[in-house]
C-alpha positions as CSV (number, residue, x, y, z in Angstrom):
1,X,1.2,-16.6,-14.1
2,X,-0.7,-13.2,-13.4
3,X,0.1,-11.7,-9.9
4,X,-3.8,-11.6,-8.5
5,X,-4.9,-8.8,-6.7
6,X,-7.2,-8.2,-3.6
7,X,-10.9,-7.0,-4.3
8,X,-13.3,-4.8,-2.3
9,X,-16.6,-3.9,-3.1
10,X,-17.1,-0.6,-5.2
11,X,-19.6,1.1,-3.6
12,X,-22.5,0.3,-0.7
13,X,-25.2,-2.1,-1.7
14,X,-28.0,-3.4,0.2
15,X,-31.0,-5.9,0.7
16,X,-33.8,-6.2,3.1
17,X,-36.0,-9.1,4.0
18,X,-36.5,-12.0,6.5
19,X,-34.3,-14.3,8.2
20,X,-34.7,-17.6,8.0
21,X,-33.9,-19.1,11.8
22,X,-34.9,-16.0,14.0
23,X,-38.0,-14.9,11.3
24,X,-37.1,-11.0,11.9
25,X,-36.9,-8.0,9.7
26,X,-33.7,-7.4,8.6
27,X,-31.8,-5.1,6.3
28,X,-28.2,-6.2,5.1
29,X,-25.4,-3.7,3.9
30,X,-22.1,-4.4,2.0
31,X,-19.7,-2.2,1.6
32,X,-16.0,-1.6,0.8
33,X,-12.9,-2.6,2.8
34,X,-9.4,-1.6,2.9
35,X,-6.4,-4.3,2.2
36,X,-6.1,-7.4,4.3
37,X,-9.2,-6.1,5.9
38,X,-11.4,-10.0,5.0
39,X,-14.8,-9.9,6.4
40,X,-16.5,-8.3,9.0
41,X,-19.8,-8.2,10.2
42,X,-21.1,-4.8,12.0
43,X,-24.4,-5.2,14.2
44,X,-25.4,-1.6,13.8
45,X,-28.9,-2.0,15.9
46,X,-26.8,-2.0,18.9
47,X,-24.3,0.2,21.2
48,X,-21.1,1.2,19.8
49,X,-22.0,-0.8,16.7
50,X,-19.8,-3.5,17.8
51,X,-17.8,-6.0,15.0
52,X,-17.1,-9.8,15.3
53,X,-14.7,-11.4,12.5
54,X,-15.7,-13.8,10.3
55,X,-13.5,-16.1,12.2
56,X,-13.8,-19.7,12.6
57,X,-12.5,-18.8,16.5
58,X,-15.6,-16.7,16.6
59,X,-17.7,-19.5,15.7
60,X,-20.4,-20.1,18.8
61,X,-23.0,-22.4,17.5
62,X,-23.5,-24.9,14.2
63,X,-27.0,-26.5,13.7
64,X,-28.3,-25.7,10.8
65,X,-26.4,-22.8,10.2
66,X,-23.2,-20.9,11.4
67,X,-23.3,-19.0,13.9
68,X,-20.1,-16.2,15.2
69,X,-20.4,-14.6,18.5
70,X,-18.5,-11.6,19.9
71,X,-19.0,-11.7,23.8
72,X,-22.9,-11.2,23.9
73,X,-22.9,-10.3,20.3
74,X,-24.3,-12.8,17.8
75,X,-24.7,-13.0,14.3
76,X,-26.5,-16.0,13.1
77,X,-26.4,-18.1,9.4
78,X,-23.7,-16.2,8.2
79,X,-22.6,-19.2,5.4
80,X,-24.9,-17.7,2.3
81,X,-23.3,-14.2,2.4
82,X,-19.7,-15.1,2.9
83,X,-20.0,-17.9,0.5
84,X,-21.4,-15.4,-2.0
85,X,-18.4,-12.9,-1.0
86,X,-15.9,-15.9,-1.6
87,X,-17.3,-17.2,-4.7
88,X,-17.5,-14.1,-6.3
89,X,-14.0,-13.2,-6.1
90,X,-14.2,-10.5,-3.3
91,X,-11.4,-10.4,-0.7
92,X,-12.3,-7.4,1.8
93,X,-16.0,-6.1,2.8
94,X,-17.9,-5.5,5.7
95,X,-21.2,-6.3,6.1
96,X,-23.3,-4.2,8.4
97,X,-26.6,-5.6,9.5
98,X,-29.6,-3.9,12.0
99,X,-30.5,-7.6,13.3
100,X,-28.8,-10.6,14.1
101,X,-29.1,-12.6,11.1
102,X,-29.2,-12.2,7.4
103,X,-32.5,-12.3,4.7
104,X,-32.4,-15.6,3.9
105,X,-34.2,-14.0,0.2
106,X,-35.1,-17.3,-1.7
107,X,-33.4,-20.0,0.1
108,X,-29.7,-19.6,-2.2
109,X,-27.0,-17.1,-2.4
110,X,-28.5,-15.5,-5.1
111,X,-29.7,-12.5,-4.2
112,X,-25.9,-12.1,-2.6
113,X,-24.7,-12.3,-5.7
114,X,-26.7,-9.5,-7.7
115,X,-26.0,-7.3,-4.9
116,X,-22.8,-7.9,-5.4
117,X,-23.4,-7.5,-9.4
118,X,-24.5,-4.4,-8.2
119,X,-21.9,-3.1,-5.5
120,X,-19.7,-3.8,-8.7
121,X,-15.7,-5.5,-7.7
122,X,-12.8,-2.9,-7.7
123,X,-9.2,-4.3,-8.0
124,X,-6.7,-3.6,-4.6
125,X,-3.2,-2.2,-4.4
126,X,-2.4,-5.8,-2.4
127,X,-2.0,-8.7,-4.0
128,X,-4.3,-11.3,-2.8
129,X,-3.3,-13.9,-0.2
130,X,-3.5,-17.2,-1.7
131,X,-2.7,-20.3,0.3
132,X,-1.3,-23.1,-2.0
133,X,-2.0,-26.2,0.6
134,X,0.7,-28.4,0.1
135,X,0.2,-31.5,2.2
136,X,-3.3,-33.2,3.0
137,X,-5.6,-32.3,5.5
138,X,-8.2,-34.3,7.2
139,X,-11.5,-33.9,9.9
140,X,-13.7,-36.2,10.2
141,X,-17.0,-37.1,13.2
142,X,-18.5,-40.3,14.4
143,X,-21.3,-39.5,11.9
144,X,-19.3,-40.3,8.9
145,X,-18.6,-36.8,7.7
146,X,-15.3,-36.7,5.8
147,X,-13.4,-33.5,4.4
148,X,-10.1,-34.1,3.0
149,X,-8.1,-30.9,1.7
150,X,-5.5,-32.3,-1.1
151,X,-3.3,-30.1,-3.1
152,X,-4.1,-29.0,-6.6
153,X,-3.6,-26.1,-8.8
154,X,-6.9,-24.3,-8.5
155,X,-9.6,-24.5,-5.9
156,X,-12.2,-27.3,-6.7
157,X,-15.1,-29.1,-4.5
158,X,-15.9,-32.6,-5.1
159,X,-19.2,-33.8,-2.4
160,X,-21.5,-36.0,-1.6
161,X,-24.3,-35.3,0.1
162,X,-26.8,-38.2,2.0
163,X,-29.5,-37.7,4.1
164,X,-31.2,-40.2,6.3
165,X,-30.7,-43.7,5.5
166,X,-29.7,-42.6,1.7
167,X,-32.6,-41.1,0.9
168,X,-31.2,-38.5,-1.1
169,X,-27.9,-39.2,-2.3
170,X,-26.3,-35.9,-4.5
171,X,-22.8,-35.7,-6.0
172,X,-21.5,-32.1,-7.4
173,X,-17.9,-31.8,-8.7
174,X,-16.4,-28.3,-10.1
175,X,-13.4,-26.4,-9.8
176,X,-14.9,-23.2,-8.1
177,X,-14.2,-19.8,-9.7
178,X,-16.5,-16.7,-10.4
179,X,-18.5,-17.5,-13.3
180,X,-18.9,-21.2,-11.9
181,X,-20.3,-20.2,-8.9
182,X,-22.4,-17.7,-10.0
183,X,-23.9,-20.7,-12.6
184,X,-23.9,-23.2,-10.8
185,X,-23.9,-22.9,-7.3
186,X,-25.4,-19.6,-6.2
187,X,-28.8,-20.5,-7.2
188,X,-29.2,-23.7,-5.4
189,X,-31.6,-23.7,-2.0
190,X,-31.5,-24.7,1.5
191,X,-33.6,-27.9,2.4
192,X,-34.9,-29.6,5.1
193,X,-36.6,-32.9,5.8
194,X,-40.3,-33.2,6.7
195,X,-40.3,-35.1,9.4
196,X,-37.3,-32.2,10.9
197,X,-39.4,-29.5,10.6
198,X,-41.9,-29.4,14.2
199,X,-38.2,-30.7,15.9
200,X,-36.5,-27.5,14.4
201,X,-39.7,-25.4,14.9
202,X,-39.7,-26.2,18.4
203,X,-36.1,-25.1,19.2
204,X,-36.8,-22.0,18.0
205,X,-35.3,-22.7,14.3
206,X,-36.6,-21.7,10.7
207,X,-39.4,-19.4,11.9
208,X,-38.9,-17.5,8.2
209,X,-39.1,-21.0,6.2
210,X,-41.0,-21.3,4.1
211,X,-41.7,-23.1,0.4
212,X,-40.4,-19.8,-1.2
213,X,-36.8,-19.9,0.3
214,X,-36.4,-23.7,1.1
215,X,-36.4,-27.3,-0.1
216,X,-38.8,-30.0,1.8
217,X,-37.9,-33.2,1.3
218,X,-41.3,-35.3,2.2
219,X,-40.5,-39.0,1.3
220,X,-39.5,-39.0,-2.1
221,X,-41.0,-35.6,-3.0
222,X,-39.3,-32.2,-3.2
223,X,-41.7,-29.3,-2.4
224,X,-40.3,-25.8,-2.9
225,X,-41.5,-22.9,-5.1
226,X,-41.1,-23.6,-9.0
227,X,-39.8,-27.1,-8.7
228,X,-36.0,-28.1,-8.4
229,X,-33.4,-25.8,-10.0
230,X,-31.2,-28.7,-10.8
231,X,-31.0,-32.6,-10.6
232,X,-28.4,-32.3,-7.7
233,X,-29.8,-29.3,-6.0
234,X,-29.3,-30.4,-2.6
235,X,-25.4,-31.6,-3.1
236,X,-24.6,-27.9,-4.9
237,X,-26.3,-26.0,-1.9
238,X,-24.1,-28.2,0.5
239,X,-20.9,-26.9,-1.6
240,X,-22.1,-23.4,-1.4
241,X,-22.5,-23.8,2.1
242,X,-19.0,-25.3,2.6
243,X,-17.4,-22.5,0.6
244,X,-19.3,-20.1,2.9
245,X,-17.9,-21.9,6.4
246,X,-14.2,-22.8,4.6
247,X,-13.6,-19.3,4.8
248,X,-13.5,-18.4,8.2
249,X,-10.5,-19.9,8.3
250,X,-9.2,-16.4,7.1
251,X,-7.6,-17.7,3.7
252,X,-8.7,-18.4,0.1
253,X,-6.7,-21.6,-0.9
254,X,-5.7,-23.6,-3.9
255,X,-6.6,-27.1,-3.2
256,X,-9.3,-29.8,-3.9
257,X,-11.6,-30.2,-1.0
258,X,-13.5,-33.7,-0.8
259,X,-16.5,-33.7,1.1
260,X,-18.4,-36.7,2.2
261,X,-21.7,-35.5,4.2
262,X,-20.7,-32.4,4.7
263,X,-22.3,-30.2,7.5
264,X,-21.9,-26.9,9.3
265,X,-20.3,-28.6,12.4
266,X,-17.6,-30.6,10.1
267,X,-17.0,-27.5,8.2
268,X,-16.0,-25.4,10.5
269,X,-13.9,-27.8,12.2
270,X,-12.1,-28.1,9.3
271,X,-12.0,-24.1,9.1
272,X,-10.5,-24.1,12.2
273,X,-8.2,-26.8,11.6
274,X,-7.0,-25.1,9.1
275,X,-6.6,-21.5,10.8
276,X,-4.3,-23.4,13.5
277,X,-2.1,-24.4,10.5
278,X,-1.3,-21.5,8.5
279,X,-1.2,-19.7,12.6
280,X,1.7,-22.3,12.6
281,X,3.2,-22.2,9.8
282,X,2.9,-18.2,9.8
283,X,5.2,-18.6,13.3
284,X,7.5,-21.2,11.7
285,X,8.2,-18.5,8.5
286,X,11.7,-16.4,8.4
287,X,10.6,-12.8,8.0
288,X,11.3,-11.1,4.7
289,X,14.3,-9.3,3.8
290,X,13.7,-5.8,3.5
291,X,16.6,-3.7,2.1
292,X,17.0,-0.7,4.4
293,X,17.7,2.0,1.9
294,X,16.0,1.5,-1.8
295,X,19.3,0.8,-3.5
296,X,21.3,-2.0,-4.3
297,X,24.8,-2.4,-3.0
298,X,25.9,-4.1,-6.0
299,X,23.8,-3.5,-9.2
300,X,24.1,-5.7,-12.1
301,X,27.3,-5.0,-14.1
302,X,28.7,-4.6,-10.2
303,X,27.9,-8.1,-10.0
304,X,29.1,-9.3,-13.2
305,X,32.6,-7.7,-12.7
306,X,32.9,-10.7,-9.9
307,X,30.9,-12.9,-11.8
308,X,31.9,-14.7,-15.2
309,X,28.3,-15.9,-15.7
310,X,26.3,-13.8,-18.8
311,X,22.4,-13.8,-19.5
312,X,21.0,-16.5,-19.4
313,X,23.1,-18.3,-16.7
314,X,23.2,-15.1,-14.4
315,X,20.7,-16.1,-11.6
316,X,21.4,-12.8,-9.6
317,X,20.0,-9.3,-10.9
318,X,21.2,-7.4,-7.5
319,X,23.2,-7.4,-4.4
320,X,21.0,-6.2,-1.4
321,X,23.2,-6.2,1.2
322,X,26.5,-7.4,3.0
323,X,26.5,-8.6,6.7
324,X,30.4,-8.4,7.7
325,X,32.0,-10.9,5.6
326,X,29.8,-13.7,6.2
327,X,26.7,-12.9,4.8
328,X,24.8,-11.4,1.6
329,X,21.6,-11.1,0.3
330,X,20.9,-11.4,-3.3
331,X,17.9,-10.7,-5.7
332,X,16.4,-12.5,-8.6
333,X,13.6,-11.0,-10.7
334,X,12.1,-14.2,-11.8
335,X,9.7,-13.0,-15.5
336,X,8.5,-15.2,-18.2
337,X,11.4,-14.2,-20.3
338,X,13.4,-16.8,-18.8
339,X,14.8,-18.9,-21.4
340,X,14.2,-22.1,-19.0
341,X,10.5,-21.8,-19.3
342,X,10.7,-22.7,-23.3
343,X,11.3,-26.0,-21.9
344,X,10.7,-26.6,-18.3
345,X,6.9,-26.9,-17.6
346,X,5.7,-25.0,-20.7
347,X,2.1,-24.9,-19.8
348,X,3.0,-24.3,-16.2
349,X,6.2,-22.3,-15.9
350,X,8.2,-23.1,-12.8
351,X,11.5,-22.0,-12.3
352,X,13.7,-25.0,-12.4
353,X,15.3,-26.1,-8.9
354,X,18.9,-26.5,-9.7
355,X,18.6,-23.1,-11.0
356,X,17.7,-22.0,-7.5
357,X,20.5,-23.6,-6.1
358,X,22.9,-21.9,-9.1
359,X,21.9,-18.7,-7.9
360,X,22.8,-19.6,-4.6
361,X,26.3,-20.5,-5.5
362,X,26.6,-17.4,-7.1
363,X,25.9,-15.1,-4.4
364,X,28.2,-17.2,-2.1
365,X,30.4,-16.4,-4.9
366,X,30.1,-13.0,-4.4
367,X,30.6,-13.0,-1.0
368,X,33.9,-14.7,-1.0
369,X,35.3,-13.4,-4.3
370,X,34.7,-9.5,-3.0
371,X,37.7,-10.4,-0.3
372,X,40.8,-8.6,-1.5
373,X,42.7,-11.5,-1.3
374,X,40.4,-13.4,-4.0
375,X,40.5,-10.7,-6.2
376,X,40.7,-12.3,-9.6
377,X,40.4,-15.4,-8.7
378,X,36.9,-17.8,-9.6
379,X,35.0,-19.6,-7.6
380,X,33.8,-23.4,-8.6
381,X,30.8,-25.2,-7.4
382,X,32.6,-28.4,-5.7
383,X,29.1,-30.0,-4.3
384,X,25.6,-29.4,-2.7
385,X,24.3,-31.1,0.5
386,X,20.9,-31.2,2.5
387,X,19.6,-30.3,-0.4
388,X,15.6,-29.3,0.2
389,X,13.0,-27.6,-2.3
390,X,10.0,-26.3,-0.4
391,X,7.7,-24.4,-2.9
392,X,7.7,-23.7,-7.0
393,X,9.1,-20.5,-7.8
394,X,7.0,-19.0,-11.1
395,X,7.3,-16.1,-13.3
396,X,6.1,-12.6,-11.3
397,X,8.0,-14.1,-8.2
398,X,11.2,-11.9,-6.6
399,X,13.9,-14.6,-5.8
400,X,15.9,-13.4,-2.5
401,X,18.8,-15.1,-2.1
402,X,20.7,-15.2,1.1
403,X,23.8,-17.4,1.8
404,X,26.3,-17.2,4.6
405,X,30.2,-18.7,4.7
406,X,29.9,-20.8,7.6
407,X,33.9,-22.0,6.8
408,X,36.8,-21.2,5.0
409,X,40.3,-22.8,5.0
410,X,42.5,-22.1,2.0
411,X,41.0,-22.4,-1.3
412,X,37.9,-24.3,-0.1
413,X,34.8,-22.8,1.3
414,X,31.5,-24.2,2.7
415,X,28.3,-21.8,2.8
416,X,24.8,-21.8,3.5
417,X,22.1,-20.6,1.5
418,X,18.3,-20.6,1.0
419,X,15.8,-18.7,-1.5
420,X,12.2,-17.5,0.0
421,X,9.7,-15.8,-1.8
422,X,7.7,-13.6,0.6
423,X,9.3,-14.8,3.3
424,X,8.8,-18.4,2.1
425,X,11.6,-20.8,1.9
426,X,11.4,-22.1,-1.6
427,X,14.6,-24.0,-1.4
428,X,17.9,-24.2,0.8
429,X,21.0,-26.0,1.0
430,X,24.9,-26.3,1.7
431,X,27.5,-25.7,-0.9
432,X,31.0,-26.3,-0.9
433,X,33.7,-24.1,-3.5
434,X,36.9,-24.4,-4.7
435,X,38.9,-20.4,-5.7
436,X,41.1,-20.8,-8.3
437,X,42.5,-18.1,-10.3
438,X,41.1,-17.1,-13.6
């Protein structure tokens, strides 16, 4: 499984035209970002051209379109060009704008896309922050609106969109990557109702609509320009809308979202919701080991003159570092040479878990068979308790293994160990030893 990296923009591109909610002139800039940068917007028609985060905590207003606000500063319907960003693979950009809002072009994210196309997408020297989600999440509002956010092993969109009284009932279902969305989702248009349009008109809404960049829904009709671009138009442009507001919550993700009525209040909600929990989790997360010098204190054939275990069964490449005589840090290069993954999950390689706890045992191994007084000696794995695996560990991943002797009377010796990968505990546990000599 490929490492994937962070994208930015190659070069400035930009688009001019109206907006759909304000009706002003507006031109609309993308351009590159650096690393971990995510998106910003930049109201360059004002002082000190200020910023505001495309945050869901910036988020002020939702009807009929997101709105982010920055003390006084506002940028309005900002779901088409995020969601085009997003869905196009790009990590990092900031989009500079001399109005408050963005061209709403023909109604869909298309025009986001080809100027995307012709920005062009550069590769980062970061890799790309993925978040697997690996327990359900839920919102839901007294109007019915669902979203439910299950894990999976991409990111897909299954919705249902219904209007008033089911008068237009839409399903769309695909996982979401580049080409997908740029087939079948960018293309699909805003829409309205008839009977919401003097409502919306007179709150100072969609003073840019018109039939060339939105959907009318008059009783069973559809008017728009050209007729409708698919069966389900209304149900994709809900998704593309949705991928748009998901990712203020600052994170791509790897799950299945499940929309039921989906709207820009619910989806943000759920943005936020999830913001809070990776916040929480992100508090909750041991900090990576870093090594303070570049060099290992035991390298390999170090290790293995402690160690009776040979390729494949030696689960530790390195030793990083001694704390005292209680503690050590261990590394594992985890590649898709690994003899395991012939058999273990063939079509998706994942590092067996008793493996994880092996390696474990053998840097506690380490750490007690280093003592002068063991010298010679080997150590056997007796038992494991409070076992716990958190995460999969895959091929690409770096395996640091950290264990501490919390006891030691005669032969016998208890420990403490857990493996993270990027900080994240991928399993832990408390093994027990027996020395012995060799």
């Amino acid at each position: 499984m490929a490492i994937q990296m962070q994208k930015t923009l190659a070069k400035c591109a930009s688009i001019a035209g109206t907006a759909l909610h304000t009706g002003n002139s507006v031109k609309l800039t993308i351009k590159p970002a650096e690393v971990n940068t995510g998106f910003k917007f930049r109201r360059i028609d004002l002082p000190d051209k200020p910023f505001i985060d495309a945050s869901a905590a910036k988020v002020q207003t939702v009807e009929r379109a997101t709105t982010l606000a920055e003390g006084s500063v506002k940028v309005h319907t900002v779901e088409h060009i995020l969601s085009a960003l997003t869905g196009m693979g790009v990590d990092n950009a900031i989009i500079e704008m001399d109005s408050n809002e963005p061209p709403i072009g023909d109604g869909s994210a298309a025009p986001y896309v080809e100027l995307i196309k012709q920005a062009g997408i550069v590769e980062q020297e970061a890799p790309c922050k993925i978040w697997e989600i690996r327990e359900p999440m839920m919102v839901e509002n007294k109007n019915g609106s669902t979203i439910i956010i299950m894990p999976a092993r991409h990111f897909r969109i299954s919705l249902t969109a219904v209007g008033p009284n089911g008068r237009v009932t839409q399903y769309f279902d695909s996982v979401i990557t580049p080409e997908n969305y740029e087939r079948e989702l960018g293309n699909s248009r805003t829409f309205c109702f008839y009977e919401d349009i003097q409502p919306l008109l007179e709150k100072g809404l969609i003073q840019g609509g018109t039939l060339d960049n939105a959907i009318v829904i008059k009783g069973e009709e559809y008017l728009c320009a050209g007729g409708l671009r698919f069966h389900n138009e209304c149900a994709r442009h809900k998704a593309m809308d949705l991928i748009g507001d998901l990712i203020l919550n600052g994170h791509r993700i790897m799950g299945h979202v499940i929309a039921v009525m989906p709207g820009h209040g619910i989806n943000t909600q759920m943005a936020a919701k999830m913001q809070r929990k990776y916040e929480s989790m992100e508090a909750l997360r041991p900090k990576p080991f870093v090594l303070p010098s570049g060099d290992a204190v035991l390298d390999t054939l170090e290790v293995m003159k402690l160690l009776p275990h040979r390729y494949p069964f030696l689960m530790v490449d390195r030793i990083l570092n001694f704390e005292g005589e209680r503690k050590c840090v261990g590394q594992k290069n985890v590649t898709m040479n690994e003899q395991y993954f012939q058999g273990h999950f063939p079509g998706h390689p994942v590092m067996p878990g008793v493996l994880q706890v092996e390696a474990m045992a053998q840097v506690a191994s380490v750490l007690m068979l280093r003592m002068p007084e063991n010298t010679g000696k080997l150590g056997y794995f007796m038992s494991c308790d409070k076992v716990k695996w958190r995460r999969p560990v895959v091929p690409g991943d770096v395996l640091i293994i950290e264990t501490e002797l919390t006891k030691m009377r005669g032969n016998i010796g208890i420990a403490t160990g857990r493996c993270t990968v990027n900080g994240e505990i991928t399993c832990e546990a408390e093994l027990k030893f027996m020395l012995a000599d060799a």
